[in-house]
C-alpha positions in Angstrom: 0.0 0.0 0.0 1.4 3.1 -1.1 1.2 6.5 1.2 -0.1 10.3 0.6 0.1 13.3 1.8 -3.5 15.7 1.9 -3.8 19.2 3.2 -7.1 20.2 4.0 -8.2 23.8 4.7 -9.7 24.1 8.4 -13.1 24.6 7.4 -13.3 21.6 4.9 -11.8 19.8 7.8 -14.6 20.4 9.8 -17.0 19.7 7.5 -15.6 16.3 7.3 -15.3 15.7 11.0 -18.5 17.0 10.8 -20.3 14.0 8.6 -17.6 11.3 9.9 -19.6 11.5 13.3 -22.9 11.6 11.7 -22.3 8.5 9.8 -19.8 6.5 12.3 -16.7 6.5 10.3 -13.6 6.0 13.3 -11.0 7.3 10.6 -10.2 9.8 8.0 -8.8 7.3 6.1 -11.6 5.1 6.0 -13.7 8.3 5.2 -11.3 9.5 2.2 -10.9 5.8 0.5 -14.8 5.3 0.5 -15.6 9.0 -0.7 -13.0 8.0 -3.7 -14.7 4.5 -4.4 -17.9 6.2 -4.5 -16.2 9.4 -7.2 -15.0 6.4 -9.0 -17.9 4.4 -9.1 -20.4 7.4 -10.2 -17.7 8.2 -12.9 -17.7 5.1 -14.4 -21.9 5.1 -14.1 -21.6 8.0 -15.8 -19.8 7.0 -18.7 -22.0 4.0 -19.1 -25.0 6.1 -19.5 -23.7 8.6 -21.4 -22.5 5.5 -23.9 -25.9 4.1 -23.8 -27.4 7.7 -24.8 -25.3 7.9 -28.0 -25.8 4.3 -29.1 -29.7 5.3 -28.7 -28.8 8.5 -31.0 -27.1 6.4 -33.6 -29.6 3.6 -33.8 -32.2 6.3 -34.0 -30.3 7.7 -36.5 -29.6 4.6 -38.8 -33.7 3.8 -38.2 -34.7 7.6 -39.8 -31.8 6.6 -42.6 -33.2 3.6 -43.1 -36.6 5.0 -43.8 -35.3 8.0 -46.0 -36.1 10.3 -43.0 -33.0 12.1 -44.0 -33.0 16.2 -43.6 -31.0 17.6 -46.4 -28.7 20.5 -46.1 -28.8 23.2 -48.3 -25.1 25.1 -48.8 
Protein backbone atom coordinates (compact mmCIF):
# COMPACT_ATOMS: atom_id res chain seq x y z
CA UNK A 1 0.00 0.00 0.00
CA UNK A 2 1.36 3.12 -1.08
CA UNK A 3 1.23 6.54 1.23
CA UNK A 4 -0.12 10.26 0.59
CA UNK A 5 0.06 13.27 1.85
CA UNK A 6 -3.49 15.71 1.86
CA UNK A 7 -3.78 19.23 3.15
CA UNK A 8 -7.14 20.17 4.05
CA UNK A 9 -8.20 23.78 4.74
CA UNK A 10 -9.68 24.05 8.45
CA UNK A 11 -13.13 24.58 7.42
CA UNK A 12 -13.34 21.61 4.91
CA UNK A 13 -11.82 19.81 7.82
CA UNK A 14 -14.60 20.40 9.77
CA UNK A 15 -17.01 19.70 7.50
CA UNK A 16 -15.61 16.26 7.27
CA UNK A 17 -15.28 15.70 11.00
CA UNK A 18 -18.52 17.03 10.84
CA UNK A 19 -20.29 14.03 8.57
CA UNK A 20 -17.57 11.30 9.94
CA UNK A 21 -19.65 11.47 13.33
CA UNK A 22 -22.88 11.56 11.70
CA UNK A 23 -22.34 8.48 9.75
CA UNK A 24 -19.80 6.50 12.26
CA UNK A 25 -16.65 6.46 10.31
CA UNK A 26 -13.56 6.00 13.32
CA UNK A 27 -11.05 7.35 10.57
CA UNK A 28 -10.22 9.84 7.96
CA UNK A 29 -8.80 7.34 6.09
CA UNK A 30 -11.55 5.08 5.99
CA UNK A 31 -13.72 8.27 5.23
CA UNK A 32 -11.28 9.45 2.22
CA UNK A 33 -10.86 5.83 0.53
CA UNK A 34 -14.80 5.30 0.49
CA UNK A 35 -15.62 9.03 -0.67
CA UNK A 36 -13.04 8.04 -3.69
CA UNK A 37 -14.69 4.55 -4.35
CA UNK A 38 -17.94 6.19 -4.47
CA UNK A 39 -16.20 9.39 -7.21
CA UNK A 40 -14.97 6.39 -9.01
CA UNK A 41 -17.90 4.42 -9.13
CA UNK A 42 -20.38 7.42 -10.23
CA UNK A 43 -17.71 8.24 -12.89
CA UNK A 44 -17.69 5.12 -14.45
CA UNK A 45 -21.88 5.13 -14.08
CA UNK A 46 -21.61 8.01 -15.77
CA UNK A 47 -19.76 6.95 -18.70
CA UNK A 48 -22.00 3.98 -19.06
CA UNK A 49 -25.04 6.13 -19.49
CA UNK A 50 -23.69 8.58 -21.44
CA UNK A 51 -22.45 5.54 -23.88
CA UNK A 52 -25.91 4.11 -23.83
CA UNK A 53 -27.44 7.74 -24.79
CA UNK A 54 -25.27 7.86 -27.97
CA UNK A 55 -25.82 4.29 -29.05
CA UNK A 56 -29.65 5.33 -28.69
CA UNK A 57 -28.75 8.52 -30.99
CA UNK A 58 -27.09 6.35 -33.61
CA UNK A 59 -29.59 3.61 -33.78
CA UNK A 60 -32.18 6.29 -33.96
CA UNK A 61 -30.28 7.72 -36.55
CA UNK A 62 -29.61 4.58 -38.82
CA UNK A 63 -33.68 3.79 -38.19
CA UNK A 64 -34.71 7.62 -39.77
CA UNK A 65 -31.78 6.64 -42.58
CA UNK A 66 -33.16 3.58 -43.14
CA UNK A 67 -36.59 5.01 -43.81
CA UNK A 68 -35.35 8.03 -45.99
CA UNK A 69 -36.13 10.33 -43.00
CA UNK A 70 -32.97 12.14 -43.98
CA UNK A 71 -32.99 16.19 -43.59
CA UNK A 72 -30.98 17.57 -46.35
CA UNK A 73 -28.70 20.46 -46.11
CA UNK A 74 -28.79 23.18 -48.31
CA UNK A 75 -25.13 25.07 -48.83
Amino acid sequence: MENISLKLERNFLDAIEKVMKKHHYTTKTEFVRESIRDKIRKLEEKEIVEDKDMMEQIVASEKNIKKGNVKKFNY
